[in-house]
N, C-alpha and C positions, 0 to 999 in steps of 0.2 A: 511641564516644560523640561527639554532636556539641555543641561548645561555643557553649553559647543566646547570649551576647553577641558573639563574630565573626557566627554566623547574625543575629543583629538587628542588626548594621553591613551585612552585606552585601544583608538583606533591601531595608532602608532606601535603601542606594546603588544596586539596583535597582528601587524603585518613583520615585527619582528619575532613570531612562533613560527613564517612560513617551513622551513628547515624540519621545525619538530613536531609542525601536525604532518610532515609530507612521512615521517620517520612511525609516527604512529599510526598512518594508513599503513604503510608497508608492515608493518608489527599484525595489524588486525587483520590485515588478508593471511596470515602466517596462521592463521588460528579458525580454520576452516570451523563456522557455526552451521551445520546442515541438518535439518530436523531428521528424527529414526526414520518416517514417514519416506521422506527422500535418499533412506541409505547413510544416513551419519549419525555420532555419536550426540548434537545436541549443540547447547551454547555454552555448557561447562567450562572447558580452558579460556575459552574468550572472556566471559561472565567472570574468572577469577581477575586474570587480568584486569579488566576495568575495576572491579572492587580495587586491590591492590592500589590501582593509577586514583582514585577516588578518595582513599585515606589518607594517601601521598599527598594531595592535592587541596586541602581547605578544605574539605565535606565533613564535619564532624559527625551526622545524622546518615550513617549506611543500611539501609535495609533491603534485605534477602528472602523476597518472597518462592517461597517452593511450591510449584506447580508439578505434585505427584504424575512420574511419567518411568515407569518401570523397564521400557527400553530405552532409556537412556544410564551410562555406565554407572551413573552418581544416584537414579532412581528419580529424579524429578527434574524440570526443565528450570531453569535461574530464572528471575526477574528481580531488577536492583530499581530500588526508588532512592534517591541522594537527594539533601537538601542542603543550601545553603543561605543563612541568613540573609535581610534584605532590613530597611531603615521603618517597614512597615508592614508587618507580621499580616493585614489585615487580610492578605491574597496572598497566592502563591505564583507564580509565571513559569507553567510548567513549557519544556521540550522532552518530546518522548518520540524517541526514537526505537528501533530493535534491531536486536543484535544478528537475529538467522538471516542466514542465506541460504539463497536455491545452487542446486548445484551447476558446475560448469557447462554443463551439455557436452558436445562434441569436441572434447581436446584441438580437435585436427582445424577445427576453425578457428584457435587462439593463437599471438601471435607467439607467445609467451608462456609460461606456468600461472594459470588461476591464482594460484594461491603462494608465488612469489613474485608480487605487485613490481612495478618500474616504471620508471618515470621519461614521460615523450613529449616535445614539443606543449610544457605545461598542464600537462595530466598526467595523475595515477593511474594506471593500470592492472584492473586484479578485481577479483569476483568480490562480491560488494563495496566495490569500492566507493558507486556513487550510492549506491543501495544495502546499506543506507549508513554508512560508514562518514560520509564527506559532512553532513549537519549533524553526525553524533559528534564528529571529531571537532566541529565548528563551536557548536553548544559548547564540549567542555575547552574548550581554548579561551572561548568570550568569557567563561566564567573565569577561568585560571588568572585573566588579565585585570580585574577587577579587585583577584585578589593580592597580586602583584606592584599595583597603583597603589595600594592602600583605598579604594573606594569600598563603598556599600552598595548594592543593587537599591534601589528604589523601592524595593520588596521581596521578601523570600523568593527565592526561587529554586525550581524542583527538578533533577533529570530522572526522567523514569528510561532505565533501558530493557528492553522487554523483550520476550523470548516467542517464538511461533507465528512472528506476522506470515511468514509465506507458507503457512498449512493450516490456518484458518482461525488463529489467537486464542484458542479455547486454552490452550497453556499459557498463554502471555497476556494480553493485557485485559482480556474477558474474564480471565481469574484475577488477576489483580484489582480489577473492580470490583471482586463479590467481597474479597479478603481483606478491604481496607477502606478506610472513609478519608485518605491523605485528601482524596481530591475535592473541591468544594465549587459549588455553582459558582461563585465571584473569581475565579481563578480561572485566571490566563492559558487555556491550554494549547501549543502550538506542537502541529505533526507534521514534520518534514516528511510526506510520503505522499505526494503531487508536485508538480510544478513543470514550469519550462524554461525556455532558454533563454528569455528574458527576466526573468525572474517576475513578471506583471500578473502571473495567474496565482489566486488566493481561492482556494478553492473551498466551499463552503458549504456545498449538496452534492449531494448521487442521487442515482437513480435506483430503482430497486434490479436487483439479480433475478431473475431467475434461468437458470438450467434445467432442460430439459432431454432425458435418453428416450428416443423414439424407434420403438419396434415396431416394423410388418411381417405380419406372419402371413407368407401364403402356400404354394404347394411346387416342390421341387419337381424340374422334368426334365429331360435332355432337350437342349436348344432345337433341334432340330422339329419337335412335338410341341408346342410351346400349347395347345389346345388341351394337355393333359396337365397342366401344371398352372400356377399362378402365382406371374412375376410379383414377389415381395420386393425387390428392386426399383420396376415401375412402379409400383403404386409409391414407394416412399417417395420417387423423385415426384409423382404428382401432388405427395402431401407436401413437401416443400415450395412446390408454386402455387398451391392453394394456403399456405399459412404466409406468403406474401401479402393477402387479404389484410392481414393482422393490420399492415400499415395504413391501410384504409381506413377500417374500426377504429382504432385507437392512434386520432391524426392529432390530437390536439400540439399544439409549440409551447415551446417555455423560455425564451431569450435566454432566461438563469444560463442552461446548459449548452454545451457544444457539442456533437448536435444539438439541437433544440426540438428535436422529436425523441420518442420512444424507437426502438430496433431491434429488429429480430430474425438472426441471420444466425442459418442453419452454419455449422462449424465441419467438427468431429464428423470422419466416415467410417467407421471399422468393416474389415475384409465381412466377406460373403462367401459365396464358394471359390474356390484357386484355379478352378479352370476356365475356359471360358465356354466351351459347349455346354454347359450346366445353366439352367434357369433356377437361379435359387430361391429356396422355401423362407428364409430366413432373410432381413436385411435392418441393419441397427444405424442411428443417425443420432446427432447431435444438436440442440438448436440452446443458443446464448441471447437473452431477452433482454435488455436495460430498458425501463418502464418509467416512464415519466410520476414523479410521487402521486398525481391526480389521479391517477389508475388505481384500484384495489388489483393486487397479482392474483387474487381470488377469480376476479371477472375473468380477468387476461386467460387464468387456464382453463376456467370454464368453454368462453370461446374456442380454444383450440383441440378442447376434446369434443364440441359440435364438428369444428373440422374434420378431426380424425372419423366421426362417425359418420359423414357423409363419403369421407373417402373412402372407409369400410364396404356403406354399402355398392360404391359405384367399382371399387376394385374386386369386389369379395376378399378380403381378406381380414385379418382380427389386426389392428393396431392397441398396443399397450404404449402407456406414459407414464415414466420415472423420473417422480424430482431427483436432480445431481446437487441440487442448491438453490436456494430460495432466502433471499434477503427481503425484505420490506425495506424501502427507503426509511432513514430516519428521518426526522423533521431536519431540515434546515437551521444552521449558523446564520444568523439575522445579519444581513448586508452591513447593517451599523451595528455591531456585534463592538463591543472592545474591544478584545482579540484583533479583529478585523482592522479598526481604527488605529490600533499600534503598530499594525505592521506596515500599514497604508506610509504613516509617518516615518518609517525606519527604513524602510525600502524607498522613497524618496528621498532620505537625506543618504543613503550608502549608494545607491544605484543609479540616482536622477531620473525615476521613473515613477509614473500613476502604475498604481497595482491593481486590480479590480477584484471584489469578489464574484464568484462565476461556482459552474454544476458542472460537473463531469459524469462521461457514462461509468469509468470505471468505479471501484471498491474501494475503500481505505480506511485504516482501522481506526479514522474520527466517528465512524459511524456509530461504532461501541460507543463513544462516549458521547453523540447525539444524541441517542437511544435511551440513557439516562438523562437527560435533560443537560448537558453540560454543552457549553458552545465552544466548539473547538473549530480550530483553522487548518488546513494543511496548507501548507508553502515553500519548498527550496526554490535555487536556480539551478535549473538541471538541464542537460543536455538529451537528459531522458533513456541512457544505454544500460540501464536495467536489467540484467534479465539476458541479456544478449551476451555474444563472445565477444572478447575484449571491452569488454564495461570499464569505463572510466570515468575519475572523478575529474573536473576541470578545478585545477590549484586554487585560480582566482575564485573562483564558486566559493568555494570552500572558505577562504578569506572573509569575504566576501559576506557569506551568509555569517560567520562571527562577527561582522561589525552590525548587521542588522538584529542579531539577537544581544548584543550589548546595549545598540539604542535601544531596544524595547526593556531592557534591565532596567533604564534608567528614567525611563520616563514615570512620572507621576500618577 
């Protein structure tokens, strides 16, 4: 049970930080964390800072895991795990959050400078801001006010800030799982890295990845002779309507997810030849799969290199296939998951809404910690501008998701 009068002292102590989380969004966008990978220096300045805000702040327990990364100026990539006490040691209730960010894209589409945030009609503005800046800044505000009340969390609780989510965590939290035993099955792990704009999606399964580069090789000629040559162009647009099949083979549904089928839908196009009189020898394609868990992606490739081989021999040409990326789904966070049940209750008492948990097609780095056995949840309230020009955090969100990670501090 959680007790309504500390929850309305702590609520209150954190709708009066709005000013100095909106102060320390604008600080974090200031400190562009952008992987080598993407053209930047790393998480370094950002990563000192939050240490610094971290020691300042009640965390007596700082630790600084190094993720050897030789183009980065320091030589390895940060990851901080902070802890602070709770009335019963027996669990930890982690939020992990990470600190990189992708880069801006296209200046000319901002309204603004990326990386000197402002504030409009009750949002931040600035590359990471909602990603994933707005439930890191959340997490440590709910904790700051707790310590500010004079209260105890109901249980230890832990912020892992981590380095690499947007270039694929082998420096962030996939090393940090090899390097440390902090985390334990009985612990609360929550990832603000899904949600929507109700704050009602708990997302608790993926599907599996995979990526696929698909080459046709066939033989160059001048458009005009097309009898001397063979279109590697055509035949790929035929292997794309013959790998539509896919959806037929592999129809099964799963409510869990939204969609609720498997998908496999060609992407990526890269150039060919540059003119257009030229029948090209060469043509490269893209195809993005999300695979319902039922499926082994064994089968799934299997099948599509039968495809390729018929379209081989009905095009004459060689088709080759190159993994880009190959995830297996992890198993599933159990709908009655605790985790799940805690947030269910904390997002009803902040939000006045039923949460559900549900499967998503995309990726997110609970899966790491699926994959070990551990039942993690992802959850903000997001308006979802990720990624995009002019990404912004919604104030209230932000608020918001601090009072839902204070109820879950304190609950039993």
């Amino acid at each position: 049970m959680v007790n309504p009068e500390i929850f309305a002292k702590i609520s209150k102590r954190i709708d009066s930080y709005r000013n100095d989380m909106i102060d320390m969004q604008v600080k974090l966008c200031s400190l562009p964390a952008i992987a080598p990978a993407s053209g930047g220096e790393g998480e370094g300045r950002k990563a000192a800072f939050l240490i610094k805000y971290l020691e300042q702040n009640g965390f007596t327990d700082v630790r600084l895991i190094k993720a050897p990364d030789l183009d980065c100026p320091d030589g390895f990539r940060p990851n901080i795990l902070a802890f602070t006490k709770g009335k019963d040691p027996s669990k930890t209730i982690w939020i992990m959050t990470h600190t990189d960010i992708v880069p801006p894209g296209e200046l000319s589409l901002w309204r603004g400078d990326p990386f000197k945030a402002w504030i409009e009609k009750g949002r931040v503005y600035g590359r990471g801001a909602e990603d994933n800046q707005q439930d890191m800044v959340a997490s440590l505000f709910a904790i700051k006010a707790f310590r500010e009340e004079g209260q105890m969390p109901s249980h230890d609780i832990g912020v892992a800030l981590v380095a690499d989510e947007e270039t694929g965590s082998r420096k962030g939290i996939d090393y940090v799982l090899k390097q440390t035993d902090a985390f334990r099955k009985q612990d609360l792990i929550i990832v603000p890295d899904a949600g929507n704009e109700t704050g009602t999606l708990i997302e608790v399964a993926e599907k599996s990845i995979l990526w696929l580069k698909i080459k046709t090789l066939g033989k160059q000629a001048h458009a005009s002779t097309p009898e001397k040559g063979v279109n590697s162009f055509k035949a790929a647009a035929y292997m794309i309507t013959e790998l539509d099949k896919l959806h037929e083979i592999f129809n099964a549904k799963d409510g869990l997810f939204d969609p609720p089928i498997s998908t496999f839908e060609p992407t990526k196009k890269e150039a060919n030849v540059p003119n257009i009189n030229t029948i090209p020898g060469e043509d490269v394609f893209y195809v993005d799969s999300r695979i319902l868990p039922g499926y082994d992606v064994a089968v799934v490739q299997k099948k599509i290199r039968e495809i390729a081989d018929a379209v081989e021999r009905k095009q004459n040409v060689k088709i080759t296939i190159q993994e880009e990326q190959n995830a297996p789904a992890a198993a599933p966070t159990p709908a009655r998951a605790a985790v799940v049940a805690a947030l269910q209750k904390a997002i009803k008492e902040v939000y006045r809404k039923d949460a559900t948990a549900s499967g998503i097609g995309g990726g997110t780095v609970a899966a790491l910690f699926r994959r070990k056995g551990f039942e993690a949840a992802c959850w903000s309230k997001v308006d979802d501008t990720a990624h995009q020009p002019n990404e912004y955090c919604v104030i209230d969100n932000m608020i918001g998701d601090a009072k839902v990670y204070a109820h879950v501090f304190l609950q039993d």
